[in-house]
KEMI-869793 format. One line per 8 residues: number of its first residue (from 1); for each residue x, y, z of C-alpha. Coordinates in pm, 1 decimal. Layout:
KEMI-869793
NUM> X Y Z; ...
end
This chain:
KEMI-869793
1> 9826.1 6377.2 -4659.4; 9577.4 6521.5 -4388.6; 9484.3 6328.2 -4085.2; 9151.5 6091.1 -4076.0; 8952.1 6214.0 -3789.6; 8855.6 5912.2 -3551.8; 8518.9 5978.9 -3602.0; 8552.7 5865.1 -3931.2
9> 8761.0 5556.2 -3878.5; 8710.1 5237.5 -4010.3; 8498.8 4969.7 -3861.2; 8734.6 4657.2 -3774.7; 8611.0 4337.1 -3874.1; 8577.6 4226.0 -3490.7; 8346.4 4649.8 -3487.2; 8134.5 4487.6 -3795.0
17> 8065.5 4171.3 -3632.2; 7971.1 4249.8 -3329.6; 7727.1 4499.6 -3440.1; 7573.4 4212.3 -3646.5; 7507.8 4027.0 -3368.5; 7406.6 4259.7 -3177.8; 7118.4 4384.3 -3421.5; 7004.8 4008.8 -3460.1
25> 6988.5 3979.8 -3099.3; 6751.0 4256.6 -3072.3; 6539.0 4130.7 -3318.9; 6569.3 3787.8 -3181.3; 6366.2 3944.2 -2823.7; 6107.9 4119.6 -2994.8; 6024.5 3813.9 -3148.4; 6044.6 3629.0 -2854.2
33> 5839.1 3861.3 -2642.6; 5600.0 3845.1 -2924.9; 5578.4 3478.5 -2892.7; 5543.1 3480.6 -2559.2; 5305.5 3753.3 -2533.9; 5081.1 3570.1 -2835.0; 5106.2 3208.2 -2698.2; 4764.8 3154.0 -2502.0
41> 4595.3 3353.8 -2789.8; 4764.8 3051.0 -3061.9; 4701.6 2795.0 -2791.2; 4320.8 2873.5 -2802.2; 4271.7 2930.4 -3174.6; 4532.9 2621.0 -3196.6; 4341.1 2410.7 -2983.9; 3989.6 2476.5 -3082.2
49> 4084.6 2301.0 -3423.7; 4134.8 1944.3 -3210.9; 3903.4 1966.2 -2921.6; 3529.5 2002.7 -2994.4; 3331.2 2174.8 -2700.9; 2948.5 1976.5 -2714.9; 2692.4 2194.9 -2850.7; 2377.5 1974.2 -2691.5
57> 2513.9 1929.0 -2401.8; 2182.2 1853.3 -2111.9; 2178.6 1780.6 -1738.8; 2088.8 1450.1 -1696.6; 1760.9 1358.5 -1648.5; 1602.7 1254.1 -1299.6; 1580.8 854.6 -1289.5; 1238.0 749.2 -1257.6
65> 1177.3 581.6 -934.1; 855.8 332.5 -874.6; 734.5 291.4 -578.0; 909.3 320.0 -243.3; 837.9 36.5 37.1; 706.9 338.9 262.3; 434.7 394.7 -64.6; 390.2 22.5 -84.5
73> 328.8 -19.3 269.2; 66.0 318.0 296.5; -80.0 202.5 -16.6; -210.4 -153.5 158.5; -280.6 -13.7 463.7; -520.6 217.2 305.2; -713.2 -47.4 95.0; -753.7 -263.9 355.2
81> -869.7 21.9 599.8; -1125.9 159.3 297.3; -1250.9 -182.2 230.4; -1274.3 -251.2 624.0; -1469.5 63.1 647.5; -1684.6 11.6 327.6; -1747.1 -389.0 422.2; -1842.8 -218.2 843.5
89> -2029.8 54.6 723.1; -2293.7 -237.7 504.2; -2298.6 -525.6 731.5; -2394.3 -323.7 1041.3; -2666.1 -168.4 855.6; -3019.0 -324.3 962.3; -3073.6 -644.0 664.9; -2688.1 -589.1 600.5
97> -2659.5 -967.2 729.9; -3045.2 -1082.5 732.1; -3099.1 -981.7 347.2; -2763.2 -1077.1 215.4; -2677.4 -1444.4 138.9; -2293.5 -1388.5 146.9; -2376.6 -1343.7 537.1; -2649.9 -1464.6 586.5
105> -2648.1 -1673.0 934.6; -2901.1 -1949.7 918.8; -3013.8 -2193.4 1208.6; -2684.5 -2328.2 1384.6; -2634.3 -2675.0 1198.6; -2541.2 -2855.2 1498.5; -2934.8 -2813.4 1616.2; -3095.3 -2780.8 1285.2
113> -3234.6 -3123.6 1443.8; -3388.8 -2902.1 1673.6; -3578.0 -2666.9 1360.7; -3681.4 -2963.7 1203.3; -3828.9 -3083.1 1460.1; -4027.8 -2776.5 1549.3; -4097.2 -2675.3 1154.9; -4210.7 -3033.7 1136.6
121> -4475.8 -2915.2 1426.2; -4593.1 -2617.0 1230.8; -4353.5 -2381.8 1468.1; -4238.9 -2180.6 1189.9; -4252.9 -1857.0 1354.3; -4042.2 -1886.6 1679.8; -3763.2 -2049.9 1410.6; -3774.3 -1771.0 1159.0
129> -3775.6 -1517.5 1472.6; -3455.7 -1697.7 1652.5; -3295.6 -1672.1 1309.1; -3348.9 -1282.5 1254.6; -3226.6 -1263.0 1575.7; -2900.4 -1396.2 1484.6; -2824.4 -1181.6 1215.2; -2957.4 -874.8 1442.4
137> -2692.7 -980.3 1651.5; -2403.6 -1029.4 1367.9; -2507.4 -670.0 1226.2; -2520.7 -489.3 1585.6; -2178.4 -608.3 1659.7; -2024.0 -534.8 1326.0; -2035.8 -176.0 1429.5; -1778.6 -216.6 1685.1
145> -1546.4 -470.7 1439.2; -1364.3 -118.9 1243.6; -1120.3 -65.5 1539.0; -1020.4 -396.2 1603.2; -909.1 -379.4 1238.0; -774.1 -55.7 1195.7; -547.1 -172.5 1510.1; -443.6 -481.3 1311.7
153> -354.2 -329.0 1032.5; -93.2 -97.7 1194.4; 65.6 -412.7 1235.8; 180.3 -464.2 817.1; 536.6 -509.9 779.0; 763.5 -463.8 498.1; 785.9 -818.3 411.8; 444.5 -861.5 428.9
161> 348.0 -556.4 227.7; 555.5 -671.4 -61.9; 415.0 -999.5 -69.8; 44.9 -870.9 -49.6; 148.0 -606.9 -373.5; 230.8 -895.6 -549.3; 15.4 -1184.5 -463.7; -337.5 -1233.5 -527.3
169> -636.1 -1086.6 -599.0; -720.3 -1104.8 -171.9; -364.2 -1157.4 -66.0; -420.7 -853.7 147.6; -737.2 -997.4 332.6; -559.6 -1318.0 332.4; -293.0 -1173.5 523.9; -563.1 -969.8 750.0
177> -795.6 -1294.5 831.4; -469.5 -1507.2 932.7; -286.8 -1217.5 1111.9; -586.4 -1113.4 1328.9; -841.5 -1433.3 1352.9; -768.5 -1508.4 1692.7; -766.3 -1179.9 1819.2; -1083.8 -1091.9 1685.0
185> -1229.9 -1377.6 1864.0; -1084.3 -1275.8 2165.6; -1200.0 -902.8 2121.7; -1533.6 -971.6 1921.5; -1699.4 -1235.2 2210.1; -1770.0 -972.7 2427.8; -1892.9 -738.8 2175.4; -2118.0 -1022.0 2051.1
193> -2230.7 -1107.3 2367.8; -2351.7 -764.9 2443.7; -2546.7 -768.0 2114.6; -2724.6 -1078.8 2234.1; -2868.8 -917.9 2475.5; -2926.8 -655.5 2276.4; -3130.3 -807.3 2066.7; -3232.8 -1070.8 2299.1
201> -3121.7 -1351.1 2117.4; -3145.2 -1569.7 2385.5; -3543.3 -1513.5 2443.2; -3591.4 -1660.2 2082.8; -3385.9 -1932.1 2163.3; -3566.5 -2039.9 2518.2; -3898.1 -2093.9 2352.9; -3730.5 -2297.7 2056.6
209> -3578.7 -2504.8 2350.5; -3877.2 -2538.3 2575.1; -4076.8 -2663.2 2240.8; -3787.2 -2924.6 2114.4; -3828.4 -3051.5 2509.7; -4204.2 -3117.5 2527.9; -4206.7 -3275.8 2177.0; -3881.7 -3506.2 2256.0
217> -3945.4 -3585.7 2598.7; -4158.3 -3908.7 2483.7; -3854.8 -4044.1 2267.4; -3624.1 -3934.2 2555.5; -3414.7 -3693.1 2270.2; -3172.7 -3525.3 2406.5; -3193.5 -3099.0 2407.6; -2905.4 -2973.9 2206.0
225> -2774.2 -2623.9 2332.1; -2558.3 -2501.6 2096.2; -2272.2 -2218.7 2155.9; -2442.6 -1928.0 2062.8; -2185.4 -1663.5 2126.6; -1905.8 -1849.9 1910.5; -2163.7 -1945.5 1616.9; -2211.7 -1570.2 1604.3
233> -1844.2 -1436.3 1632.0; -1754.8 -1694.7 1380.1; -2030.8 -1628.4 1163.2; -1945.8 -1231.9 1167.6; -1604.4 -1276.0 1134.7; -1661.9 -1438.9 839.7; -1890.8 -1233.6 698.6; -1725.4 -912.8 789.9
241> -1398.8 -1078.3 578.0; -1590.2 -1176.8 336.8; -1715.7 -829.6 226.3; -1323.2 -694.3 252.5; -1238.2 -933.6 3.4; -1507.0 -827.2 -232.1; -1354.0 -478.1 -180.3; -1019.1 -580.0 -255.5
249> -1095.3 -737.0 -510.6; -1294.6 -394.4 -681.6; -990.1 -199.5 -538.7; -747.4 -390.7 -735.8; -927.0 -429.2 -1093.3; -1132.2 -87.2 -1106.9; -960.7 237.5 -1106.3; -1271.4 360.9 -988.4
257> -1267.2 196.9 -683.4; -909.4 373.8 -616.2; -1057.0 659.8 -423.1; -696.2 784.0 -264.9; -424.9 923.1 -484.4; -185.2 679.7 -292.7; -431.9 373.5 -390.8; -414.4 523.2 -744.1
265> -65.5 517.6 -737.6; -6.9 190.9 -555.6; -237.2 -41.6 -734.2; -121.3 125.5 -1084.6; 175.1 18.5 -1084.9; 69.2 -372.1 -1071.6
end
């Protein structure tokens, strides 16, 4: 019987096995390096089944804002500065006082004995001439009242601003009269006294007196001299506030009025 070449020998069992395994192994890593290779590609398509990406997604919107305190404060400033100008710019005018019966300044009432006396005596004239002098007096020295204010003004805090926005309809001349009565006094008595002589109030009032004298000095009546320079502060004080509030007022209820686009602003948003 010829020889078998090696070659041609039969596979053992322990041969067959082990090629087995060995061919499953390399099937085994191809697979796995296919796995691994594939896995962020399955991960995505995997994922995109349980996590929905938003389709209207939108950058969120700016918050409205009202006013700032800065705003507030400008805002108040500004009306009361327009309706100081506005309420200047009338009452200094010639009749801005004499013609108007909001200001108006009529005998003093602490001598009105003194005009009835002399109207009773048929002395109209010299009364109705010491009277226009008066308000010639109260509109000369309005023209120097806008930079007392404007300096008040400057003067508006935070607190106060707030309070004016919201109070009302002349909480901002409220605020003005009480913040800056005395000091106007102060300031405005000169300025008055210089438009009494101006006007030469005090020549109107001499005759008035020197009548009053000759026709009490039988009865022994007593002259009555009253203050003119505080009668006439007071008086244009007054009127001068008056007139702001009447602005105010018009600034606060008529858009019109709202001449600024931070008054537009400021008194919108009431």
């Amino acid at each position: 019987m010829p020889a078998i070449p090696n070659d041609f020998m039969p596979l053992t069992v322990v041969q067959v096995v082990f090629s087995c395994l060995t061919s499953k192994l390399n099937i085994m890593r191809k697979f796995l390096y296919f796995l691994v290779s594939s896995l962020p590609i399955i991960l995505l398509i995997g994922g995109c089944g349980q996590f929905n990406f938003p389709t209207d997604f939108k950058l969120p919107q700016q918050q409205t804002q009202g006013l700032s305190t800065a705003e507030v404060i400008i805002g108040l400033k500004e009306a009361l500065t327009v309706g100081a100008s506005n309420s200047v710019g009338f009452a200094s005018k010639t009749d801005g006082f004499y013609k108007n019966p909001l200001l108006f300044l009529p005998f003093p009432p602490e001598a009105i004995k003194v005009k009835n006396t002399l109207e009773a005596a048929g002395l109209n004239k010299p009364v109705n001439n010491f009277i226009l002098s008066l308000n010639r007096a109260a509109e000369d020295a309005s023209k120097r009242a806008l930079p007392i204010f404007k300096d008040a003004i400057l003067d508006m805090t935070i607190t106060d601003a707030m309070g004016i926005l919201k109070g009302n309809e002349t909480a901002a001349t409220e605020y003005l009269k009480a913040k800056t009565t005395n000091q106007l006094k102060a300031e405005f008595t000169p300025v008055v006294r210089q438009s009494i002589a101006k006007v030469d109030v005090t020549s109107y009032w001499n005759p008035i007196a020197t009548n009053y004298n000759r026709l009490t000095l039988l009865t022994g009546g007593e002259l009555v001299n009253p203050n003119l320079e505080e009668y006439i502060t007071e008086k244009t004080i007054d009127g001068l506030f008056t007139l702001i509030a009447k602005e105010e007022v018009l600034i606060r209820k008529d858009p019109a009025a709202r001449i600024t686009d931070i008054l537009r602003k400021v008194f919108a948003e009431q």
